[in-house]
N, C-alpha and C positions, 0 to 999 in steps of 0.2 A: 569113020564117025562112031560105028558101035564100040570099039576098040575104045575111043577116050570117054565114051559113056561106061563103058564097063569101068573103066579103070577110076574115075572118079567116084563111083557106087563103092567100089571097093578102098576107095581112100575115106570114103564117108563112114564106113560100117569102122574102119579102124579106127578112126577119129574118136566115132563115138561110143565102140568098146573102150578103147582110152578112157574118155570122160569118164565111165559110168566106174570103170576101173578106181581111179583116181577119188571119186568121191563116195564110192564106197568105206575104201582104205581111210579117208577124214571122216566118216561119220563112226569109224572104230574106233577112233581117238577122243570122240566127245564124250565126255561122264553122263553115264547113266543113272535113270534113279536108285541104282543101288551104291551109288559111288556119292563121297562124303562123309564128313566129319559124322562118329556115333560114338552116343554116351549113355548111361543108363538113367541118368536125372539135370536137368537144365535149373532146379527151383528144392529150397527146402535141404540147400547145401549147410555142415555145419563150419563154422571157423577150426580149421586145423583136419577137417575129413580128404581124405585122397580121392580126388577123382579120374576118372581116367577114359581117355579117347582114344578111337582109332580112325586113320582116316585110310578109310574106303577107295579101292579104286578097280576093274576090270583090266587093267596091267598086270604081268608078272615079272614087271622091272623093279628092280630092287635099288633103285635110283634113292638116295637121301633123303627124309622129307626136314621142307621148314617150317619149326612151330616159333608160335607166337603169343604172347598174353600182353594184354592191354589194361589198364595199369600192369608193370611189373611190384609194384609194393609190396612187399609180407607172401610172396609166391614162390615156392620151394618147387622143383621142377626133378624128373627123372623121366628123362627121353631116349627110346630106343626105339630107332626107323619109324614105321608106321604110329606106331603105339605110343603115349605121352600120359603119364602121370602128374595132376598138377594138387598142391595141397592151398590152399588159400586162408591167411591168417588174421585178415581182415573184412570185414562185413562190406557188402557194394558188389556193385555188378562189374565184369570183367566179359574181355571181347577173346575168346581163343579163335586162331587162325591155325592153317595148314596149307601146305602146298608143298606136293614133289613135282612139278612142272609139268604135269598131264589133271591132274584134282588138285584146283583151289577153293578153299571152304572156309567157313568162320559161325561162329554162332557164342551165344549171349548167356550167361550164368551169369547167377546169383548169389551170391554167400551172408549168409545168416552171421549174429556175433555167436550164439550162444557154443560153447566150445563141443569138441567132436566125443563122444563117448566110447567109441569102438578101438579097434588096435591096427595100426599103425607102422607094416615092417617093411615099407617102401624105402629106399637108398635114395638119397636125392643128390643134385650135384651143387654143390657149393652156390654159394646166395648168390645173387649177380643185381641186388637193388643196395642204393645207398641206404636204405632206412627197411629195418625189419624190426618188429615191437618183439619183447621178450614172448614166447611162445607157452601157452598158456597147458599144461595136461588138463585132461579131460576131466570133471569132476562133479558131474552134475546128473548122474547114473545111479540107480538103485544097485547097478550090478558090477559097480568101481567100488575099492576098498573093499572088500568084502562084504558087501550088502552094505555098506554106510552110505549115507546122503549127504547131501547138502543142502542148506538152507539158502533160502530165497526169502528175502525180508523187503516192505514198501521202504519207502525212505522214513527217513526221521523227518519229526516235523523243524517248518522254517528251512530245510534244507533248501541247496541252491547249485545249479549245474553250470559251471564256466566251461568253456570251449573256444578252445584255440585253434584255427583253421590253417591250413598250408598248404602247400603246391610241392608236389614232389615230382622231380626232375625224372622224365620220362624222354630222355632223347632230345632234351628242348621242347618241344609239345606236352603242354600241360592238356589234361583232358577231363581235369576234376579239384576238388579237396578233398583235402586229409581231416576229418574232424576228430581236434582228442578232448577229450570230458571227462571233468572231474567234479565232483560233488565237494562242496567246502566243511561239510560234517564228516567226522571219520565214524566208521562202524566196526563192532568188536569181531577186526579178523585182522590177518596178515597179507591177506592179498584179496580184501574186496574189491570187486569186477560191478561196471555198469552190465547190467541188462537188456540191450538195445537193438534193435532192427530196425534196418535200410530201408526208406519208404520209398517205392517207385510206382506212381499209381497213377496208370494209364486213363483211366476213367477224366486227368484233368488233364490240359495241356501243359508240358512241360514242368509236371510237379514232383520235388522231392523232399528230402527231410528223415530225420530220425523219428522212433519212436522207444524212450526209457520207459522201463518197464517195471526196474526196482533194483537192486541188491542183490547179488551171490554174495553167499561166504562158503568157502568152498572149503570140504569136509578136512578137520587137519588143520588150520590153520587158526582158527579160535582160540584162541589161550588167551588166562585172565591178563588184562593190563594191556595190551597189546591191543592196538587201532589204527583203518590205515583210511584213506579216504577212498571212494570206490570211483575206480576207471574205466576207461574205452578207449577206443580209435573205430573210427565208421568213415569207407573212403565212399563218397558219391562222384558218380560219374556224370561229366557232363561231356559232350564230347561233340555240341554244335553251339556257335553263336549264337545267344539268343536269352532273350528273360526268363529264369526259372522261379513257380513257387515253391515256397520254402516255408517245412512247418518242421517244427519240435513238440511232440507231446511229453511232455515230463508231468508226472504226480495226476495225472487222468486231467491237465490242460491243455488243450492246443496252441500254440506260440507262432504266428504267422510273421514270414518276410516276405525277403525275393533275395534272389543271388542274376545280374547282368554279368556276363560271359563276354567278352569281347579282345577276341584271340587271347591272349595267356594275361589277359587282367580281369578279374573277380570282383565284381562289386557287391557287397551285403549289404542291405538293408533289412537293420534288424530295431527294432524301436525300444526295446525291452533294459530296464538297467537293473532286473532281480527275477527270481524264479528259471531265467536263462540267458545269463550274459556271453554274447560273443566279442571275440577279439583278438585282432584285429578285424575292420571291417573292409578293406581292400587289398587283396594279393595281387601280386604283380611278378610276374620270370622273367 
């Protein structure tokens, strides 16, 4: 009898060295808080600036990792292992993912329109979206052109912003529109640019919307006789089913709709037929 008491104490103690063994070795595998996507700014990004991540992990496995961006629209990309350079050429929020099979991660930026001023000597790999807007230099610097500026003007008066809305082909999953805007007055430059920021403003539920601002005419480009109308594209995210508000301030007015989301159909409601005409008012993938 002591013999199979002994001998079960000592299949228990193995047992449970085993166990404690075993979940040891899984609790080394679980990411720590130092493990995870890191970046030096999530907000206050400019159109065309480089940003760049690393995703974190307490491995020394030199496994692959998979990056991802949400929209891919106007996203210029240069990815080496851990480390991801991403350039963003259109205003709206974007979802960057990662995962090398031990750290999955994701997190949420912002991109501004106004264009990037600094320099730019990142290699990127070849477009991989159907639709990338011509890519704008930077020109809105006291320390571009050799200390020359650029002007920034209101609009003219009676002017009027049309906007033409889209869906761009994300895999079959639509998760937004594409807003592009044009002013129907030209201004004395060659490549007037709208002035615009992505409204995402958590204080309401589910509200978004642009806010126009005025006129660049970017330095160099003003020559007598010469006029062009002033443009954008601002992609908003929307990425659940559901009613969203929707405002436009243009000329210091606010312009209220709604945008209904219901899987890859778009419905606007826009009441306005001057100061900001949209159209079409239902997209459909």
């Amino acid at each position: 009898m002591k013999k199979i008491l002994l001998a079960s104490l000592c299949l228990a103690l193995t047992m449970g060295f085993n166990a404690c063994k075993k979940n040891s070795d899984v609790t080394a595998l679980n990411p720590q808080s130092t493990t995870g996507l890191s970046t030096v700014k999530l907000s206050g990004i400019k159109s065309g600036e480089p940003v760049a991540f690393i995703l974190n992990n307490n491995s020394s496995s030199t496994s692959s990792v998979l990056w991802k961006v949400i929209p891919t629209v106007g996203v210029y990309k240069s990815i080496n292992g851990k480390k991801a350079t991403f350039k963003f050429t259109i205003a709206g929020k974007y979802v960057i993912s990662a995962s090398d099979g031990l750290v999955n991660d994701s997190t949420v930026i912002l991109i501004d329109s106004l264009p990037y001023t600094g320099t730019d000597t990142i290699h990127y790999a070849p477009k991989d979206s159907s639709f990338y807007p011509p890519y704008t230099p930077p020109v809105d610097s006291s320390n571009y052109h050799n200390g020359n500026v650029d002007t920034t003007i209101a609009f003219f008066k009676n002017d009027q912003i049309n906007i033409t809305p889209s869906l761009i082909d994300t895999g079959g999953i639509s998760y937004g529109i594409l807003f592009q805007a044009s002013t129907i007055k030209t201004y004395p430059s060659s490549a007037a640019t709208l002035v615009s920021t992505s409204i995402y403003d958590s204080s309401i539920s589910n509200s978004i919307g642009i806010n126009y601002q005025g006129v660049l005419l970017p330095y160099g480009t003003t020559f007598a006789g010469i006029t062009t109308t002033a443009t954008s594209a601002n992609y908003l995210s929307m990425w659940q089913d559901a009613k969203y508000n929707f405002r436009i301030v243009y000329n210091n007015i606010t312009y209220t709709g709604s945008i209904n989301k219901v899987n890859n159909t778009y419905t606007i409601t826009w009441p306005y037929t001057s100061g900001v005409v949209i159209s079409p008012l239902v997209l459909k993938k």
